[in-house]
N, C-alpha and C positions, 0 to 999 in steps of 0.2 A: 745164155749170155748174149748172142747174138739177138736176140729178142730186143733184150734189155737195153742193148745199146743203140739198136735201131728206134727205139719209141723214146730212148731220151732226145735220141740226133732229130725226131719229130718235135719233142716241146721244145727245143732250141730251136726249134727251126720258126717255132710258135713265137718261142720269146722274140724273134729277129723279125716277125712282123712280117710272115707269110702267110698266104691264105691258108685257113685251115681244110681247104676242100681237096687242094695240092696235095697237103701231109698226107689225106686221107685215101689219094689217086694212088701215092706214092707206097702205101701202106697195101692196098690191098692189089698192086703190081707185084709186090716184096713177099705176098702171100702166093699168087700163083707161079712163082718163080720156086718158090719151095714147094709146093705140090709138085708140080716138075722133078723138082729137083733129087726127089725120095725115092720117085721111082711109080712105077703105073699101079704096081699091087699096091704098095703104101699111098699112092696119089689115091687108089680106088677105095680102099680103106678111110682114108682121109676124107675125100669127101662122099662119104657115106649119108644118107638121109638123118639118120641121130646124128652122124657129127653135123652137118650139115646146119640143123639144128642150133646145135648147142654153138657152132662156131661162131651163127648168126648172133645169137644172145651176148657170147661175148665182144662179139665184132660190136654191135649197135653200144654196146656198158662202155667199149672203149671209144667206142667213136663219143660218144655223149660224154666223155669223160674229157677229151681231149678235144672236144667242144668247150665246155666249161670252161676246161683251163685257160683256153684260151682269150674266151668273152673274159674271166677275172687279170686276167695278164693284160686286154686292152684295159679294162675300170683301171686297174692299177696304174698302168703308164699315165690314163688322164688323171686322177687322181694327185700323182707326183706332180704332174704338170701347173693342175690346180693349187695345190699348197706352194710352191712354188712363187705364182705369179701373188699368190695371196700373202706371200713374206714379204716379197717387194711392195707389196699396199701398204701395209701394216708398217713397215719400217719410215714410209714416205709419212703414213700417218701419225708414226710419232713424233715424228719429224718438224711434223706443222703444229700437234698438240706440242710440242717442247719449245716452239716459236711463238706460240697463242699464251702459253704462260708464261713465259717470259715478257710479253709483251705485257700481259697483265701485270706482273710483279713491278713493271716498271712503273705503275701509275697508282701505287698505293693506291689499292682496292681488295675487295676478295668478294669474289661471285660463287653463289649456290645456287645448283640446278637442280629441280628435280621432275625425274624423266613418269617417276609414275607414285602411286601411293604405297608399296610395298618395296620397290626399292630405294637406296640410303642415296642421298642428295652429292652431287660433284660440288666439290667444294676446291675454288683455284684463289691464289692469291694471299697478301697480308695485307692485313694493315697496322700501321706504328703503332711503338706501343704506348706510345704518349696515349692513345684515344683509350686505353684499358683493356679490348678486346683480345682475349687470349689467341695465341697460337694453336694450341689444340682444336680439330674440328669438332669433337663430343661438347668441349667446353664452350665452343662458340657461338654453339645450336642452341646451349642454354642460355637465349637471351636474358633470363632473369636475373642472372649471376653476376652478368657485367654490364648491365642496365639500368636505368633508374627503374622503377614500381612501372610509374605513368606510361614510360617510354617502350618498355618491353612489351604490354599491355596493346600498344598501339601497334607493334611492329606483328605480334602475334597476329593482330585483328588483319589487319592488310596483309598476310601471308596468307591466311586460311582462304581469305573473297580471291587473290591470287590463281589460289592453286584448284579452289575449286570452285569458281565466275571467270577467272579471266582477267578480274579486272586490275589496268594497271593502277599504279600508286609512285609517289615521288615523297618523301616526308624526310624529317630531319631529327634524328631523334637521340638522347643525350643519355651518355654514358656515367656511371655510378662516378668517375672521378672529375666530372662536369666536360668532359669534351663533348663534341658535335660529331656524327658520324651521318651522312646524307645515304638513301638509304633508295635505290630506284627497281621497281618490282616491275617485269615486261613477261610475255609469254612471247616463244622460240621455236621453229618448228615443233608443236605440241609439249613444249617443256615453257615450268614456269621458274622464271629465271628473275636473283633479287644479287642487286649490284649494293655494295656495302664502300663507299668512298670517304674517306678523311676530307674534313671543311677547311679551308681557310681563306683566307684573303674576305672578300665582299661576299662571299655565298656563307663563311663562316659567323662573319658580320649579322647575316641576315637569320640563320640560323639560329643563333644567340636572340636576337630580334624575334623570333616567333615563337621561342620557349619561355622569354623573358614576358613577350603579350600572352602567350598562353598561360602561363602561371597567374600573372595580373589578373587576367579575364577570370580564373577560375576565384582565386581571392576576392577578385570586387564582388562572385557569386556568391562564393559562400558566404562573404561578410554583409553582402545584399538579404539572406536569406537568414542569415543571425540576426541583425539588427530588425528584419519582418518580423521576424517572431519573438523578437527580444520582449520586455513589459514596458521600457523606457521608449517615449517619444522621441525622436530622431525625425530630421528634413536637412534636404538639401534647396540652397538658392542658386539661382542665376547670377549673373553679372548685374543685373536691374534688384538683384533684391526682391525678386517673384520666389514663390513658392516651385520647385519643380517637382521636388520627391518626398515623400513624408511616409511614415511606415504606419502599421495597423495601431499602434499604442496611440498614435498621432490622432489616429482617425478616433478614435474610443474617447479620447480626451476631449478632444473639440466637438464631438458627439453629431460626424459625420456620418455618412453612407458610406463612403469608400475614399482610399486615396484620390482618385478623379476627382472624385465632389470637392475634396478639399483645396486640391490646387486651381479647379474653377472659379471656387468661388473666395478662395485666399482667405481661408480661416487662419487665423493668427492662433497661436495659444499664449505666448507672452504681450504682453501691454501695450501701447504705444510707447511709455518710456520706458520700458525693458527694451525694445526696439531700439529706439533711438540713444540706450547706452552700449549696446551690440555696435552699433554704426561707429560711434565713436571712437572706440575699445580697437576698431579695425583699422578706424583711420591715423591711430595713432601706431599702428603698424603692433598691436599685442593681442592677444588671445582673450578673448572675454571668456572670465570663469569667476561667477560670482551667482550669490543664490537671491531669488526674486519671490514672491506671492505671485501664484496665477490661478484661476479658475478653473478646475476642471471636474468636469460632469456635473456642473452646479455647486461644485463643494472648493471650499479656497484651501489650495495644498500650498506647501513650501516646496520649491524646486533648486537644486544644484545644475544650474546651466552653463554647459561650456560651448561656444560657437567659435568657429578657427574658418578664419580667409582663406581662400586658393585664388590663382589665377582665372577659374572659370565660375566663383562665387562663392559661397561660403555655403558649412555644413556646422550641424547641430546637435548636442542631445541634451534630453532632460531627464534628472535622475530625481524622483519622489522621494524627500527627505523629512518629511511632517511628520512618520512616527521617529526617525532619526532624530529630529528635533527637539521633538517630544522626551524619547528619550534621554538626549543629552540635559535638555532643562531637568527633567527630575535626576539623571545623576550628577548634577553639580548641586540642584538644593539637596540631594543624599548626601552629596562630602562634605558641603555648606554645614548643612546637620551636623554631620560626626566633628565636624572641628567646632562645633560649638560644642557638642555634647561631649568630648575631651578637656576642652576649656572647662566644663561644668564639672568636671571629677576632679576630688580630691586627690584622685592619684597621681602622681607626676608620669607621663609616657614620653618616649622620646624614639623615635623608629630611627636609624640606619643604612642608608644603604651597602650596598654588595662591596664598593670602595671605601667602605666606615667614614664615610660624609653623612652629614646632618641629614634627612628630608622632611621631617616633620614632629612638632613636638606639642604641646597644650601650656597653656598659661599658669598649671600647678608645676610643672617642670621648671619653668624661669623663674617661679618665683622662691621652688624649694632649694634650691642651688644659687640663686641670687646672678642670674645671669643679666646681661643687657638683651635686649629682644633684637637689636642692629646685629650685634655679634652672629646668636642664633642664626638669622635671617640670611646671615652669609652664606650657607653653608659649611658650617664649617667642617674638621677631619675631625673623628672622636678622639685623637690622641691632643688636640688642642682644646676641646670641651673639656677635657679630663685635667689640665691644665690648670684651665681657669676656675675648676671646682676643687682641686688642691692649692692651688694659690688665695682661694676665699674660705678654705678649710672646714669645704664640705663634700671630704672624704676621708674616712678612716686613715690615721697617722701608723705609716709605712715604715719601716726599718730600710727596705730596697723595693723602693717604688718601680721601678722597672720590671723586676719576677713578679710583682703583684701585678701590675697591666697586665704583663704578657700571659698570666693565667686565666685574666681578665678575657683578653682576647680570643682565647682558647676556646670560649665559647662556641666563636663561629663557624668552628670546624664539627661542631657538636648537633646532633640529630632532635635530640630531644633539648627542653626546657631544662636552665639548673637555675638554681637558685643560692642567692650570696645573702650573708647580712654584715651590713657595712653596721658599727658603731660610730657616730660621727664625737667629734670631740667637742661638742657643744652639749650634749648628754642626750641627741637622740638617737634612734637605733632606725635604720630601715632596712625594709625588707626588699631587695631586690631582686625579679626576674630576668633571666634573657633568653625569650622566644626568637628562637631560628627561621629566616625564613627559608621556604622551601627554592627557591629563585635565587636565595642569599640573602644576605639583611638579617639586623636584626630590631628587634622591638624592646626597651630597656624596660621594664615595670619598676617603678622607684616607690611605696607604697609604706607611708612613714609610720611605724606600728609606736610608735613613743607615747603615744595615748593608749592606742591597744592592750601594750603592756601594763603600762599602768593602772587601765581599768581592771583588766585580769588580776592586776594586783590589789586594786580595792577591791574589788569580785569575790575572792577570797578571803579578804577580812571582812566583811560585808556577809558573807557566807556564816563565817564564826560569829561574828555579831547576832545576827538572824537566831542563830543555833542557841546561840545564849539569851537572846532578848524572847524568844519560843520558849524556852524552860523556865521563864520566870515572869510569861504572862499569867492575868489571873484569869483569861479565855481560854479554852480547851479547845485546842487544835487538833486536828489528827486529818492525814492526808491518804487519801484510796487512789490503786491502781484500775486500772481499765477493766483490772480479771476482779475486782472489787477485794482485794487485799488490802490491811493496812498497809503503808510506804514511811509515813512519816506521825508521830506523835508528841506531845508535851506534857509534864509532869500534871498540866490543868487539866486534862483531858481523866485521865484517870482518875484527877483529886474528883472531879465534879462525879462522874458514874461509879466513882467506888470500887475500880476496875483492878484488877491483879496484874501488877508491871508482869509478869512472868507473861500471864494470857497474850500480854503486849507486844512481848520481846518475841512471841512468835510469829506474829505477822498473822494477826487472824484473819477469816473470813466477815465482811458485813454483817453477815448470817450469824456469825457467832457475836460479832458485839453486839447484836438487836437481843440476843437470848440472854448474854451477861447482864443487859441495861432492864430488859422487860419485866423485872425483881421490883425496880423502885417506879418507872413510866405507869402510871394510871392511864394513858395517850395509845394504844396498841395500833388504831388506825392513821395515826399519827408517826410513826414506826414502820408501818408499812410503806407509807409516802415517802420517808427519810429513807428507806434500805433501796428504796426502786429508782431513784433519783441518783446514789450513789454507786448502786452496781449499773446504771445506765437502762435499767428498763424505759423511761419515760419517753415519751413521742420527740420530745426535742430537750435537747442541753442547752436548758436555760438557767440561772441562778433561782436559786428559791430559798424561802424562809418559813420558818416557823416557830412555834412554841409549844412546851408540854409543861402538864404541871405534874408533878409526880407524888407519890400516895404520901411521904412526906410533904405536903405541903410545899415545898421548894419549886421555885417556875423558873424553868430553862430556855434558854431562845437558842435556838439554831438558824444556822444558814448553812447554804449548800453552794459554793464557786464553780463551774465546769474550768481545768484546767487545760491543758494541751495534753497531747496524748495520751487522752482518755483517762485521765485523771481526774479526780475529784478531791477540792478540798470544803471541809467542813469546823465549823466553831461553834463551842458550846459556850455561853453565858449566862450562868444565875443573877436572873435579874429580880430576886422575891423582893428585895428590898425597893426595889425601883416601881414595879408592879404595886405593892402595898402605899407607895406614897401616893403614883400615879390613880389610884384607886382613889384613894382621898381627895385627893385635887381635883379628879373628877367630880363626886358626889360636891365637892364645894364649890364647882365650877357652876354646876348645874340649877344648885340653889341662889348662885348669883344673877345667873340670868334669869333662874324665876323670880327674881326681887325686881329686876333690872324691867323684866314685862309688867312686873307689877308698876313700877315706878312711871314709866309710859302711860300706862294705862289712868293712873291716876292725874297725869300731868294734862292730859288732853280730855279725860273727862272733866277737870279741874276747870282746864281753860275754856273748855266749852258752855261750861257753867257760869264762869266768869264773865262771857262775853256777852253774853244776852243780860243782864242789871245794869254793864259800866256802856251798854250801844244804851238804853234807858235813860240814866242819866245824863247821857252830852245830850243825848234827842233833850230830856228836860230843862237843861240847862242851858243850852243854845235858844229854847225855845223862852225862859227866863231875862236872855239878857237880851231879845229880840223887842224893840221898843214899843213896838204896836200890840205887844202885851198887857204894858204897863210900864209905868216909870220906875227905876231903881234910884238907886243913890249911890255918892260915889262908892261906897266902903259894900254893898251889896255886889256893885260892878267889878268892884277888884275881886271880891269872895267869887263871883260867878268867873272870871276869867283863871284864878289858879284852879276852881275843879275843872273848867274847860281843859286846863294845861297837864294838869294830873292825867286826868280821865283818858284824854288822848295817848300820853306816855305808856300809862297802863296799858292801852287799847292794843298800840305798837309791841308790848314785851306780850302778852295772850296771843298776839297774830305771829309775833317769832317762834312763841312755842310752839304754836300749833302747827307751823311750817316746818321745825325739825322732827316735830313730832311724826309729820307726814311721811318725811325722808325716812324716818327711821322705821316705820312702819312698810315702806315699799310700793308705795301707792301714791307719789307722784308723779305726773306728765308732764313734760314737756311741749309746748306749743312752740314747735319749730318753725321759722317762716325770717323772711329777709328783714335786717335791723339796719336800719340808718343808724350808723354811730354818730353823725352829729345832731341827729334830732332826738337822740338818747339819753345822751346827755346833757342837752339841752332842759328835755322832761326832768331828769334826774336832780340838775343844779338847782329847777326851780323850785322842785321840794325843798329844799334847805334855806331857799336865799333870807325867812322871815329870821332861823336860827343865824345866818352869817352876819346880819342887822342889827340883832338886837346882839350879837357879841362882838360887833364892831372888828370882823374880821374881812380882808377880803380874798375872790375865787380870783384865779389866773390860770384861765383854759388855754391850752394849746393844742389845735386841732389840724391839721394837714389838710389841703383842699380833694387831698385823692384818698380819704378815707373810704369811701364810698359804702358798703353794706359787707355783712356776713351774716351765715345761716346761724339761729338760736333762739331762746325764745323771750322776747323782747321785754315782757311782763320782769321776769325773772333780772334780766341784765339792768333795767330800771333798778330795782331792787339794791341788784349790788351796787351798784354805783352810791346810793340812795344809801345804804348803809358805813360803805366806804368812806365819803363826806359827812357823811353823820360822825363817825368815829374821828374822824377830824377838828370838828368843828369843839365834840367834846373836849380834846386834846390841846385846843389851840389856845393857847394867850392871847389875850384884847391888840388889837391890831398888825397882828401878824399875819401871813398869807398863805392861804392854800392853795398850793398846785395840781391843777387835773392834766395829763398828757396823754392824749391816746397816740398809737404809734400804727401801721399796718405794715407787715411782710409777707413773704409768699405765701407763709404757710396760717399763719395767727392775728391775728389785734391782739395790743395790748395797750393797755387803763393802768395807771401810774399816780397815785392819788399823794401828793408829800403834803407834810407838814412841819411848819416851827418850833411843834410843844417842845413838852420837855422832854419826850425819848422815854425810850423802853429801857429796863436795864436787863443785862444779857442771862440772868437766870431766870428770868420770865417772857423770855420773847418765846421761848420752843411753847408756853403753853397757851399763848393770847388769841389760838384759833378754838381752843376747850369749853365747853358751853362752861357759862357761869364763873369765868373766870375772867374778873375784872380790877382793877386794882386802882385806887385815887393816887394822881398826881399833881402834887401841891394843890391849888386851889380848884383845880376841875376835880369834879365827884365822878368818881367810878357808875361806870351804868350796870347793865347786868348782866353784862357778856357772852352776849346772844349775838352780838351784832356779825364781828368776824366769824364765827362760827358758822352762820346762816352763809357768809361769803365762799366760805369754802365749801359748803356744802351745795349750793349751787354750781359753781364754777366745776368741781368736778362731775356734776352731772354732765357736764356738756363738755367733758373728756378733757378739759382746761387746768389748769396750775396757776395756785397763787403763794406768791412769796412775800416775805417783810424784812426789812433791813431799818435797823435802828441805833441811834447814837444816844447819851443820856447829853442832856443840853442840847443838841442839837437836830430833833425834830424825827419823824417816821415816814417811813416811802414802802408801801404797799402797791406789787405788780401783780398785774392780775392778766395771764394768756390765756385767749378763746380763741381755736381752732377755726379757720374759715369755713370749712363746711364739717360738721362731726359727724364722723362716720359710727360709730362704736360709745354708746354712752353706756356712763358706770349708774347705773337709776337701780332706785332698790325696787322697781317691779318686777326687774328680773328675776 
């Protein structure tokens, strides 16, 4: 215990800040004081070599021990000393941190440090909340939250070059609820530090000012880089009215190289007077927007140009509107079209709009209803249309005209088409529609069936008529379906083939009526064509006929109709009677015309014969009355001049014959070639003028100076004329006058021959073109009625027409038209 209490009085003595070499003086004085003090055998005992020893180990464990505690008992005391003055720092340095922020708070700001990249940023300060910026520092950091897009984007970009360049920044940048917040980034002993300050007054002003040019600048970009690549040409001018800017569509159009080339060399695309109505347009202080023709790429477009003034010159664009145009012209002639081709239907239409006001109607509507077209033309509301078509009483007469509108009306709440029919009380019935439109509206269909009906109704007795006038033809009808059934038959049809109504009533096959008929048909290949025509074998459906005679004796005529779908009808006729007469009239037709050859033949052998003895005699007779023959006397003179007068006469009817003889035989020509009509009938008149002399009649030509020619053959046109006055001259009483008139038009001449006589009477004028047909009137002798005949048979050689028109008393006018040039002549060579 005394130990114990001496080694503690030692580390106190330690704690109190005495040397430890003392304690240890102390310690082992306090040791040989107790060897002493034990006594010599115990002292000798005591320090024995082992204890000795052992003493030593424990003396050095205590001394190093109480060493130790010592050196930890000085760290200690500096230790306290240190924390300590280190409180006193720390308190000082809140001190000044709690006067640094305070000092910040007072200047609406908030600043964020950061000291390195893995530790979280100092964050001092607010700012108001007008500017948006949260209070929370998590939230504050996410500048995207309380930033605009643009602004946060910027703020990010100059924090990052900050914190890892260095580099400072000053920027101003705008908050999602539009405030300004200025924004100044600095590095601080090794910290990069970003000051976040609230704007106002003239820095907020300016602020405002470089988000407001920043936004602009970026719009004039984007809309600089829409309008380059837009299709439409666009330019901007100066104050002089130069070219400054013009975009690539600009350049394409004017068929430059590039914008440069164009404002060098001041390619226009619009005109000088498109220019100069631009200038105008501006000086009158308004917008020109009007559309112009201009040239581009070599081809003339239509352009919609609008050009608007600035203070620093005016800008442009031009929109390509040719097929716009284009298209507009064809849908205006489209609706042009439909309202004509509404106009052209019989239906009445009348459309409505969504407000049941008028918008368009057709000319069958005004006129079925009896409207004024002013009225229409108003607009007007259908419950005043409906008005005026029950005031003109044409609509069905109402008991409570009101529930009948309003059901009326019903329609337009209605998805689908309904359909009404009005009976009007004038006795027609219409049928009308109202189509819904899909937008609203509706479309009236007013489609007046009063005929419709009606014809349905004779339709049907027409039906019945048919049915009955069918059973009691004497033709045999019978009607085939497309699968070659019979469909339809009549009592004729079986009277004529002998057929069994029963076989009938069952609707047989072709097949089978070919097999019930083939009993009385001698015709088998004739049956085959009839069956294959009817069931539709043939290459094409076309009508066809025929005939059989059958072993009876009896001749049948068929025909075959193609009907609509696929139908066929067919008719049987016993024509034996008709066949046997036709048969006869044949064989006597035949032997007429062999009479009729005969008679030709004998008339031009006749006349042939004839002509060579009476050309003889005038030769003899001419040469008789010829005086350097020999003398005559007077009564020889007169005998020689009537066979002169005869012989000649005759000569003329053998040369008629033999000219129709010619026609009629087919074997005369034509010598076509240009006719002087006044030197025509000039030749012509003077063949006649010894007969107008001695019948003391006279000619009165009237001839036009622009007669001038036409194609025909002049021989021949002598002739008629020559014949014409002759038939005249026959005609005429002693001092009365004949009229010759030619006439010319575009297409004919015509010869006009009149006379005084005494006239045709009206049941012999149809035959006075007929050979031989001639008739005496009072004292003129009938000739021998060749002469008109020959006229018409020329005349129509040469594709011409002649007519006669005659009075009794009052004389005959014979018109005769020849074709200017004859294309097509009726000549019996053909």
């Amino acid at each position: 215990m005394l130990w114990h209490r001496r080694i503690s009085g030692w580390i106190r003595a330690g704690r109190a800040g005495r040397a430890p070499v003392v304690a240890i003086r102390r310690a082992a004085s306090s040791l040989a004081l107790f060897a002493l003090s034990i006594g010599p055998a115990a002292a000798a005992d005591f320090l024995a070599p082992d204890r000795i020893v052992s003493f030593s180990a424990i003396f050095g464990v205590l001394t190093f021990s109480l060493v130790a505690i010592a050196v930890l008992l000085r760290a200690r005391d500096r230790a306290d000393t240190d924390n300590a003055e280190l409180r006193g720092r720390l308190a000082d340095l809140r001190a000044i941190a709690d006067r640094a922020e305070a000092l910040v708070n007072a200047d609406d700001q908030r600043l964020v440090a950061w000291s390195g990249p893995e530790e979280p940023p100092l964050i001092m300060g607010r700012l108001p909340r007008a500017t948006g910026a949260p209070d929370d520092r998590a939230a504050f950091l996410a500048f995207g939250t309380w930033l605009t897009g643009a602004s946060a984007s910027r703020l990010d970009l100059a924090l990052e070059r900050l914190r890892s360049e260095g580099e400072t920044f000053t920027i101003a940048i705008e908050t999602a609820n539009g405030s300004f917040v200025e924004v100044a980034g600095r590095t601080t002993a090794g910290r990069a530090v970003a000051r976040f300050r609230d704007l106002s007054g003239d820095r907020l002003a300016l602020a405002e000012l470089d988000a407001r040019h920043r936004r602009l600048t970026h719009d004039v970009a984007a809309m600089r880089a829409l309008i380059e690549a837009a299709p439409l040409p666009c330019w901007i001018r100066g104050r002089d009215g130069a070219l400054e800017w013009v975009n690539q569509a600009y350049v394409q159009a004017v068929e430059a190289a590039d914008a440069t080339d164009v404002v060098r060399r001041r390619l226009e695309l619009v005109d000088t007077a498109g220019r100069q109505a631009i200038v105008r347009s501006h000086a009158e202080g308004t917008v020109f927007a009007r559309r112009l023709p201009v040239v581009m790429a070599g081809e003339r477009r239509m352009l919609d140009i609008v050009d608007v003034a600035s203070e620093t010159g005016s800008a442009g664009i031009a929109a390509d509107v040719t097929e716009l145009e284009s298209v507009q012209a064809q849908m205006k002639r489209l609706v042009e079209f439909h309202v004509r081709t509404l106009d052209q239907l019989a239906t009445a239409v009348a459309v409505f709009g969504q407000d049941h006001r008028l918008r368009s109607y057709n000319a069958a509507f005004r006129e079925l209803f009896g409207l004024d077209a002013a009225f229409l033309d108003q607009m007007p509301d259908e419950s005043a249309v409906l008005d005026r078509m029950r005031a003109a009483r044409r609509l069905p007469e109402q008991v409570d005209f009101k529930s009948w509108r309003k059901e009326l009306f019903a329609a337009y709440q209605s998805v689908d088409a309904r359909e009404f029919w009005w009976h009007l009380p004038d006795g027609q019935t219409l049928r009308v529609i109202a189509n819904p439109h899909p937008q609203g509206g509706m479309t009236w269909i007013y489609e007046n069936v009063t005929a419709r009906l009606d014809l349905e109704s004779r339709y049907n007795a027409l039906i019945q008529v048919q049915g009955e006038t069918l059973d009691h033809l004497a033709e045999g009808v019978a009607v085939f379906g497309s699968d070659g059934r019979l469909r339809l038959d009549n009592p004729a049809f079986a009277r004529i083939w002998r057929l069994d109504p029963k076989l009938l009533a069952g609707r047989p096959h072709v097949g089978e009526i070919e097999r019930a008929c083939r009993a009385l048909s001698a015709s088998p290949e004739e049956w085959k064509r009839f069956t294959a025509e009817v069931a539709g074998l043939g290459e094409s459906r076309a009508p066809t006929h025929g005939r059989m005679e059958r072993r009876d004796r009896r001749v049948i005529d068929y025909a075959t109709v193609p009907l609509p779908n696929g139908q066929t009808m067919v008719t049987f006729v016993d024509v034996t009677d008709s066949v046997q007469v036709e048969r006869a009239l044949t064989d006597r037709n035949e032997a007429l015309e062999a009479a009729d050859g005969l008679k030709n033949a004998f008339i031009q052998h006749v006349s042939y014969e004839l002509r060579s003895p009476l050309t003889n005699i005038i030769g003899f007779t001419q040469l008789l009355a010829d005086i350097a023959v020999g003398p005559l006397n007077e009564k020889q003179r007169e005998y020689t001049g009537y066979i002169l007068s005869s012989s000649g006469s005759l000569l003329a009817i053998v040369n008629d014959i033999l000219d129709l003889a010619t026609v009629d035989a087919g074997i005369i020509t034509l010598d076509l070639g240009e006719v002087n009509v006044a030197e025509t009938v000039a030749a012509a008149t003077e063949g006649v003028r010894d007969r107008l002399r001695e019948s003391r009649l006279k000619l009165d030509t009237h001839l036009p100076p622009d007669l001038g020619s036409f194609v025909a053959d002049e021989k021949r046109i002598r002739q008629i004329l020559y014949n014409l006055l002759s038939n005249a001259v026959g005609f005429s009483t002693a001092g009365s006058t004949i009229r010759l008139t030619a006439r010319r038009s575009s297409e004919a001449v015509e010869f006009v021959v009149a006379d005084e006589g005494p006239g045709i009477s009206a049941d012999f004028i149809d035959a006075v073109f007929q050979r031989f047909e001639s008739r005496a009137s009072g004292a003129a002798r009938g000739g021998a009625g060749l002469g008109l005949a020959i006229v018409k048979s020329f005349v129509e050689l040469h594709g011409g027409s002649v007519s006669i028109t005659s009075e009794i008393g009052r004389g005959t006018t014979v018109t005769v038209r020849m074709p200017l040039r004859p294309t097509a002549l009726d000549v019996a060579a053909e």
